[in-house]
C-alpha positions as CSV (number, residue, x, y, z in Angstrom):
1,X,69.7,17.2,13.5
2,X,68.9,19.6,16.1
3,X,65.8,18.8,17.8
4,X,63.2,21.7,17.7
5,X,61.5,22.9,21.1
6,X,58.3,23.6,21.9
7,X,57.0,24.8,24.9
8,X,53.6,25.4,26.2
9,X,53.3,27.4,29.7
10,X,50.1,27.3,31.2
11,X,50.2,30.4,33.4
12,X,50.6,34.2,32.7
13,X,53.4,34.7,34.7
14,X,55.4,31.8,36.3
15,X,58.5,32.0,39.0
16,X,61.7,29.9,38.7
17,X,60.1,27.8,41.4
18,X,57.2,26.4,39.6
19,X,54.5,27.3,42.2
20,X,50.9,26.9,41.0
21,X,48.9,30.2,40.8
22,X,45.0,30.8,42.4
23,X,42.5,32.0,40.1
24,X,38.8,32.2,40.1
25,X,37.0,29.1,38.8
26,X,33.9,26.6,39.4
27,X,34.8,24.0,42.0
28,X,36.1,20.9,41.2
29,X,37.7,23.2,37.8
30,X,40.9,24.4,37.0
31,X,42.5,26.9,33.7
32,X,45.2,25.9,31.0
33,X,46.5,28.6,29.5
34,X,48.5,28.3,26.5
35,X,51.0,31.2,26.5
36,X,53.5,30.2,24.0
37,X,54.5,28.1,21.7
38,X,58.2,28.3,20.7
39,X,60.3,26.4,18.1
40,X,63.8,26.2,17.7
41,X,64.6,25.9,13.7
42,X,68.1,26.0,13.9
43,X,68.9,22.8,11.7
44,X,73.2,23.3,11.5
45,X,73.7,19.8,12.3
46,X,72.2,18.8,9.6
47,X,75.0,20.4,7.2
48,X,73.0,21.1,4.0
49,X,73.3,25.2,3.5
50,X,73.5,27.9,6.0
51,X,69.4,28.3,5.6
52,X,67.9,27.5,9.4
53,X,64.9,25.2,7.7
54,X,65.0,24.2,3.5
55,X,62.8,26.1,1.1
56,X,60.9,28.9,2.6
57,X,59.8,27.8,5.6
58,X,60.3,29.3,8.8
59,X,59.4,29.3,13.0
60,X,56.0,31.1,12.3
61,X,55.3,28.5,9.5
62,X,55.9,25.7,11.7
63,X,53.9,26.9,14.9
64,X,51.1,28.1,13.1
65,X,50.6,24.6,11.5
66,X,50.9,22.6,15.2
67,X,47.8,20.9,16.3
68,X,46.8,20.5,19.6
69,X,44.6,17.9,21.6
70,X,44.5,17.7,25.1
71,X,42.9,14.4,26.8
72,X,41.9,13.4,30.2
73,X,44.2,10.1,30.7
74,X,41.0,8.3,32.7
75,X,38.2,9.4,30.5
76,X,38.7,9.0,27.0
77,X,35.4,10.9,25.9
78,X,36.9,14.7,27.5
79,X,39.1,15.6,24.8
80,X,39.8,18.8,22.8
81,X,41.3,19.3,20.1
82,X,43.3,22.7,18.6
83,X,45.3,24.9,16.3
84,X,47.2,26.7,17.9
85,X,46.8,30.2,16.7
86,X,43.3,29.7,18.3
87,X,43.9,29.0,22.0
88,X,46.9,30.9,22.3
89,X,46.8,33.1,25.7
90,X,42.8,32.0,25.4
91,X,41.5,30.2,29.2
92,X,40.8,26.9,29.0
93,X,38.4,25.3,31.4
94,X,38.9,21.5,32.1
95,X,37.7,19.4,35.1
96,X,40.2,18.3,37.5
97,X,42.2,15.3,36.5
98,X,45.3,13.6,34.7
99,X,45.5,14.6,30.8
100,X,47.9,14.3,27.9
101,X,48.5,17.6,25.6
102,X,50.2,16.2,22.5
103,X,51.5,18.4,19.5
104,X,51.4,17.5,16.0
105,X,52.1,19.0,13.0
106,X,49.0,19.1,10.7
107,X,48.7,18.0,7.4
108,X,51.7,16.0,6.8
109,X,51.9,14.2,4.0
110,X,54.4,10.6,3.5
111,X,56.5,12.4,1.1
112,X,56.8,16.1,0.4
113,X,59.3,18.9,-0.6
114,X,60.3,20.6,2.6
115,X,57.8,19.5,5.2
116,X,59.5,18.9,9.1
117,X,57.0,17.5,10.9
118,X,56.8,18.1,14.5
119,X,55.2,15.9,17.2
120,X,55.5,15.7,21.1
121,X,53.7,15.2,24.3
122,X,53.4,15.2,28.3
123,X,51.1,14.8,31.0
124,X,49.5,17.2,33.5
125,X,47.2,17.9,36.4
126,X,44.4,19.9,36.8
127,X,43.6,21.3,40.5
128,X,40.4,23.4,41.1
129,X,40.6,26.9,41.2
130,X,44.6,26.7,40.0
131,X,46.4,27.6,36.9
132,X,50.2,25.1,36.4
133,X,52.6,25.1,33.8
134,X,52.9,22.9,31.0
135,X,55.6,22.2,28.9
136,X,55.8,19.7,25.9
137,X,59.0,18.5,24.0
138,X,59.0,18.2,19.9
139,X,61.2,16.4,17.5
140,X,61.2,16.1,13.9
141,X,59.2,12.8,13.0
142,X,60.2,12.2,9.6
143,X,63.6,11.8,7.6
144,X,65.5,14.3,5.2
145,X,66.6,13.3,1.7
146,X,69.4,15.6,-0.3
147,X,71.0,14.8,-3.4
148,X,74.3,16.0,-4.3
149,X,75.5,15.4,-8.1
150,X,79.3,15.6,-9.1
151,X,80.2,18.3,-12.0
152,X,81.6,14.8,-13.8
153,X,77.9,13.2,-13.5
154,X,76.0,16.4,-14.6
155,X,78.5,16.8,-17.4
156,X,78.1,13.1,-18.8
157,X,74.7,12.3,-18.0
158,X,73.0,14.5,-20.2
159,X,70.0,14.0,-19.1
160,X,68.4,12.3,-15.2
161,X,66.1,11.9,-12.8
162,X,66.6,10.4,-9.5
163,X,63.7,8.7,-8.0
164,X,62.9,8.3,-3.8
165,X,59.9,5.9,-3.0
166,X,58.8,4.0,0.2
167,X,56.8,0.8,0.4
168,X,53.2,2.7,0.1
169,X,54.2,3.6,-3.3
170,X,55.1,7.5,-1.8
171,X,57.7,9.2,-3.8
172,X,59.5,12.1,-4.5
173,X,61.3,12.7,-7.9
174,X,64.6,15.2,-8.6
175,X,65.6,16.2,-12.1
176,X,68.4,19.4,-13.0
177,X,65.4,21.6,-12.0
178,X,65.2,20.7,-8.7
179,X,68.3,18.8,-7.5
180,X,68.6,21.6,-4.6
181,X,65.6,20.3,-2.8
182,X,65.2,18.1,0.3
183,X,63.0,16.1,0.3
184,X,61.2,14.9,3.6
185,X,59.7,11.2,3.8
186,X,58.3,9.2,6.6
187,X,60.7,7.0,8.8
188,X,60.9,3.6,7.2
189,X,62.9,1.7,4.4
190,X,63.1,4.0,1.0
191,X,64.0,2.9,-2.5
192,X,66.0,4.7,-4.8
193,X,66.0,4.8,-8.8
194,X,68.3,6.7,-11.0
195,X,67.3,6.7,-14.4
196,X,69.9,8.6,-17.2
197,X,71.1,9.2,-20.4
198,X,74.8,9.0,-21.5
199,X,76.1,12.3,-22.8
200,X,78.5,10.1,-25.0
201,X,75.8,9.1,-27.6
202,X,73.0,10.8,-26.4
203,X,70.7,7.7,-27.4
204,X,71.5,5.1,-24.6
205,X,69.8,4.9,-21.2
206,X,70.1,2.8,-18.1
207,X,68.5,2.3,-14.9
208,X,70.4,2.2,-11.5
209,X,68.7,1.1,-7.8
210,X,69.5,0.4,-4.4
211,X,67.8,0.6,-1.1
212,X,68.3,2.6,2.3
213,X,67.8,0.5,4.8
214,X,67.2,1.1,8.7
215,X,66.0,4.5,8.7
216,X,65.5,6.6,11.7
217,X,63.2,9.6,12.5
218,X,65.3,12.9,12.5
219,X,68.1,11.0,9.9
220,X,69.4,12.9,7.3
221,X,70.2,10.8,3.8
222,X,72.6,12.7,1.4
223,X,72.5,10.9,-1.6
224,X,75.9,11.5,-3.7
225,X,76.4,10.3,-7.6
226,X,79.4,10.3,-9.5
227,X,80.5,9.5,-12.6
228,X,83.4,8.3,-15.2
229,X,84.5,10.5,-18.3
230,X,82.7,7.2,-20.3
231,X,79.4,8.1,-19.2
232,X,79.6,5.6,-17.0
233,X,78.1,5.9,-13.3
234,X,81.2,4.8,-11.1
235,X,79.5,4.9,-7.5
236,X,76.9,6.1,-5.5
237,X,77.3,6.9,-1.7
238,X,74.2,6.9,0.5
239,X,75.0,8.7,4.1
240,X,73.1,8.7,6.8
241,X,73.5,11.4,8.9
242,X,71.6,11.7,12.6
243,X,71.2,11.5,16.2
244,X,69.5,8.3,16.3
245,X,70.9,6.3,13.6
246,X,73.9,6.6,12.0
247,X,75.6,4.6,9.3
248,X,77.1,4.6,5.5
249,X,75.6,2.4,2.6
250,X,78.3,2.8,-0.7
251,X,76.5,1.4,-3.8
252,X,79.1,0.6,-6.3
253,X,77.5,0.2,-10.3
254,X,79.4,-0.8,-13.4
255,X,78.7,0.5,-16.6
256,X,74.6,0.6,-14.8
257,X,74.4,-2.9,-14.9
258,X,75.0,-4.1,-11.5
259,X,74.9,-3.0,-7.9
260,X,76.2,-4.4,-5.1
261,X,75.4,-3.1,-1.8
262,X,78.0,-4.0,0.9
263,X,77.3,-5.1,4.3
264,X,78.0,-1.8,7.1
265,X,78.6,-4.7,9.7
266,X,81.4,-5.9,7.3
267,X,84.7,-4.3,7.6
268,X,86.3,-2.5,4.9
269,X,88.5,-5.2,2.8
270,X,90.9,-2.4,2.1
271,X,90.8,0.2,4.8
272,X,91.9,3.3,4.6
273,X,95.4,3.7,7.0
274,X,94.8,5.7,10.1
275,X,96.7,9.1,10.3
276,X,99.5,9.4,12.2
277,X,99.3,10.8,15.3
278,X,100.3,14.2,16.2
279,X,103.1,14.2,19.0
280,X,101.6,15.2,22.0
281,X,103.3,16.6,25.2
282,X,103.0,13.9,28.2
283,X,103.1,16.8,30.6
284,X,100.1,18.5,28.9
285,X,96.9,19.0,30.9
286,X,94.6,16.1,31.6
287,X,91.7,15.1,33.7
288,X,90.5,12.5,35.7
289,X,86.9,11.7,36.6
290,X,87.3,8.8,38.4
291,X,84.0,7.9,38.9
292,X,83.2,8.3,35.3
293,X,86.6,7.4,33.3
294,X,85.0,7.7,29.8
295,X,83.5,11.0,30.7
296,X,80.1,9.6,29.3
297,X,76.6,11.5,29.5
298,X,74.9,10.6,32.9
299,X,71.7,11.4,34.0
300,X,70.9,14.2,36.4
301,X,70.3,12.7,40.4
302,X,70.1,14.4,43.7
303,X,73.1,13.3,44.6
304,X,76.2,12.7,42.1
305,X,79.8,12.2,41.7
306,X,81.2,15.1,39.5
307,X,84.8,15.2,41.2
308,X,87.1,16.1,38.7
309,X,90.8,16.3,39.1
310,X,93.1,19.1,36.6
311,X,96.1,17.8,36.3
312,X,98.6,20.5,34.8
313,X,102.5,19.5,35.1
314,X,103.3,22.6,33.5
315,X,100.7,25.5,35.6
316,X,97.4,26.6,34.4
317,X,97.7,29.7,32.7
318,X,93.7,29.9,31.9
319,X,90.6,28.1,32.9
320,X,87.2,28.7,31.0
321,X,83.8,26.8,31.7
322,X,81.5,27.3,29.3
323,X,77.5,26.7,30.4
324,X,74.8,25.1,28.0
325,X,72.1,25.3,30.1
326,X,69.2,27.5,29.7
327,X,68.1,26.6,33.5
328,X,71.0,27.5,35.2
329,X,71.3,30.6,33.0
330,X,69.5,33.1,35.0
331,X,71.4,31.9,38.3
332,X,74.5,32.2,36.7
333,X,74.6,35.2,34.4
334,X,75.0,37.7,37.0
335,X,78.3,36.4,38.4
336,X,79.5,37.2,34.6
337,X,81.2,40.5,34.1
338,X,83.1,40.4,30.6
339,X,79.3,41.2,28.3
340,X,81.4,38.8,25.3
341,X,81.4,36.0,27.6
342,X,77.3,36.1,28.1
343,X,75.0,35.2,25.2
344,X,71.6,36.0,26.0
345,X,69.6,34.9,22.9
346,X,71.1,31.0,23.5
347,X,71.2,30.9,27.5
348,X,74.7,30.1,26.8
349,X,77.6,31.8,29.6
350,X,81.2,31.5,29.8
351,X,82.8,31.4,33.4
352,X,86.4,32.7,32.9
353,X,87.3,31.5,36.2
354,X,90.9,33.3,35.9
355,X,90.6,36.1,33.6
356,X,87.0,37.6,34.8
357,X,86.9,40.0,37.7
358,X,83.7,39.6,38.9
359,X,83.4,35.6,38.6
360,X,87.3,35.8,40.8
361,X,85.1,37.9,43.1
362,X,81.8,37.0,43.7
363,X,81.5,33.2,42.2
364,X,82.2,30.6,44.9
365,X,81.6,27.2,43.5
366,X,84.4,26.5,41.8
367,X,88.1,27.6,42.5
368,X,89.1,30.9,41.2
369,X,91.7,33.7,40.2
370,X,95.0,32.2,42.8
371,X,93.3,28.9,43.4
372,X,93.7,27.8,40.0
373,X,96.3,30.2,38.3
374,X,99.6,28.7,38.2
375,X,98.5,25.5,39.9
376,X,99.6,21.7,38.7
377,X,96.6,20.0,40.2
378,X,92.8,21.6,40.9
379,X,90.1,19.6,42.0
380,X,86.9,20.9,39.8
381,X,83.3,19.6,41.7
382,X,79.9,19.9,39.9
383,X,78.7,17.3,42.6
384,X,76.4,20.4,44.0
385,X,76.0,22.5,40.9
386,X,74.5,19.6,38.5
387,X,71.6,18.4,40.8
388,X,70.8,22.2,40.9
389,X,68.9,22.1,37.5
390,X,66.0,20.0,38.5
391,X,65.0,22.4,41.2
392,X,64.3,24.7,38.0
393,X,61.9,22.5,35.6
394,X,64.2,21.8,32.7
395,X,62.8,19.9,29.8
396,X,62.5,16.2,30.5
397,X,65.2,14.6,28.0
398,X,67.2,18.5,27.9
399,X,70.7,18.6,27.7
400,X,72.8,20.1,30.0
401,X,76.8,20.6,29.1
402,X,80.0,21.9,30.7
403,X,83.0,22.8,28.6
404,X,86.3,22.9,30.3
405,X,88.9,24.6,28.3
406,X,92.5,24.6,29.9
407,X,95.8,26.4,28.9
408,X,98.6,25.5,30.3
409,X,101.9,27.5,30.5
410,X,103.7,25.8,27.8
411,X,100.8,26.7,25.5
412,X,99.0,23.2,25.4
413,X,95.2,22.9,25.4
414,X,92.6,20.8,26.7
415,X,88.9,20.7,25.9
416,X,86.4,18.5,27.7
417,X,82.7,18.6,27.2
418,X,80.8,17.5,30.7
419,X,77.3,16.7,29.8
420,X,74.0,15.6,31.5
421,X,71.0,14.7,30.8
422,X,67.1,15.8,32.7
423,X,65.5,12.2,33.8
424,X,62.1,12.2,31.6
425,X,59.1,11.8,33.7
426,X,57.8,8.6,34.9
């Protein structure tokens, strides 16, 4: 699940460089400002629909529901607390200090239809007479519950309802009404009952359960039910789905009498053979990181090893990096001169480092137009690039990616996602 952004800027207008701003206050007094507040609802990863959120909500929803409380970290007794459609772009006075300003969604309930909940915080300083920016980094604090029902089960189960509970005695129910719904429930160990009658007889009911163990904020729990041509429920899968925790759970029931839940740890007795491998051409293109073999995600330094060697037996015929990174973005975008290769909305770029004009021409950080084109080997150095982004306040904890996608002149491809990580702040 895609985590959702929130960003609080303490200043009117702020440059690139992050300097603090003078403004008229009492001594020993400084201003927040709260600006904006931004959210990012885009929730693809999560796979349910093409709807950004479930149900009706949307950004405004969510923003307008966000609580805010700002506390001095040495005094306990200077605190303020709120919503934010009443201190948006509204002064703030606060003696000079260290504080927290946390984020919370308010309301939230254990278990509801369609509730994200939001939290996030980060610390500041207050100087007299100055104005700084803030910025604060939300993620969804709870877990999402689908259920997905086979045509076989909705055609011999005549009748059903599918029960969610956790330990407080929370729950959330779905019948043929509502089986569309997500559910959202707080992070912790949920039950689940599924109670139905067979179509066979209409007259005979049974009772199924199981338990979803290990469950992580942000995890999404699709809940899929099957069933014979007896009436009979042959198997119930519960996925897990997320950033955090990942894992699959089968429940297998016979005639909704018993249920066994295998161990994950455990391997599969009867595993399903691997594929066969495509053939692959040994003189294709490759890469070598030899510093980081694995190509793993490493956290952003002052001084790193990105030295990456091309290797392309048969020639490069093209050479496109794309740029995920919303603080290099302004930097960047004006070495860009094909307008399809720049997408403003997303900070997201593409360096066409062969078949661009202007990038050949004006970008010099990475080999270009005849120092690529046609080449078996190119070495391809991020080591000054990467350490770049700090100088221009990323989120603590934001990602920051490089895609490499080769052709070579037999028609092979190669795709490599570079990534890196902002250290969060000590």
């Amino acid at each position: 699940m895609k985590r959702i952004f929130i960003t609080i800027m303490a200043a009117a207008a702020v440059l690139a460089s992050c300097d603090t701003k003078e403004v008229e206050t009492r001594k020993g007094e400084g201003t927040f400002m709260l600006q904006s507040l931004t959210a990012d609802t885009d929730l693809k990863d999560v796979q349910v629909g093409t709807k950004a959120l479930p149900g009706e909500l949307n950004e405004n929803q969510l923003i307008a529901n966000m609580e805010l409380t700002i506390k001095n970290t040495q005094d306990a007794n200077l605190k303020q607390t709120f919503n934010y459609l009443d201190i948006v772009n509204k002064p703030v006075q606060l003696a000079t200090g260290s504080y927290t300003v946390s984020a919370v969604s308010a309301g939230g309930k254990d278990a509801a239809w369609d509730q994200p909940l939001l939290s996030g915080s980060t610390n500041f300083e207050v100087k007299p007479n100055t104005v700084s920016p803030v910025k604060v980094f939300c993620g969804l604090t709870n877990a999402v519950v689908s259920i997905k029902c086979s045509d076989t089960f909705t055609t011999e189960v005549s009748d059903y309802n599918i029960k969610v509970s956790d330990a407080k005695g929370n729950f959330l129910t779905w019948t043929k009404e509502n089986i569309g719904n997500d559910g959202y429930f707080t992070a912790n160990e949920l039950n689940v009952t599924i109670e139905g009658k067979r179509s066979l007889d209409g007259n005979s009911t049974a009772t199924v359960t199981g338990t979803i163990k290990n469950i992580q904020a942000k995890d999404h729990i699709i809940l899929n039910i099957d069933a014979k041509v007896t009436g009979q429920v042959q198997n119930i899968t519960l996925k897990v789905d997320g950033t955090v925790n990942q894992q699959n759970v089968t429940i297998t029931v016979d005639d909704f009498e018993e249920i066994e839940i295998p161990d994950p740890s455990q391997p599969d007795p009867t595993p399903t053979p691997d594929p066969e491998e495509p053939e692959v051409d040994p003189d294709a293109p490759s890469l070598v990181w030899e510093s980081n073999p694995t190509f793993e995600e490493r956290e952003i330094q002052d001084k790193m090893d990105v030295e990456i060697v091309i290797k392309a037996p048969k020639a490069i015929k093209g050479f496109k990096v794309k740029v995920e990174s919303p603080a290099l973005f302004g930097i960047l975008v004006g070495n860009v001169g094909k307008p399809e290769n720049i997408d403003r909305e997303n900070k997201i770029l593409t360096l066409d480092l062969i078949g661009d004009e202007k990038v050949v021409k004006e970008f010099t950080m990475f080999p270009t137009g005849d120092k690529v084109k046609g080449k078996t080997e190119v070495l391809f150095s991020l080591s000054t690039l990467v350490p770049m982004i700090k100088n221009f306040s990323p989120e603590p904890g934001s990602h920051h990616v490089f895609t490499l996608n080769l052709e070579d002149g037999a028609g092979n491809t190669l795709t490599q996602a570079v990534s890196f990580i902002c250290p969060s702040k000590k």
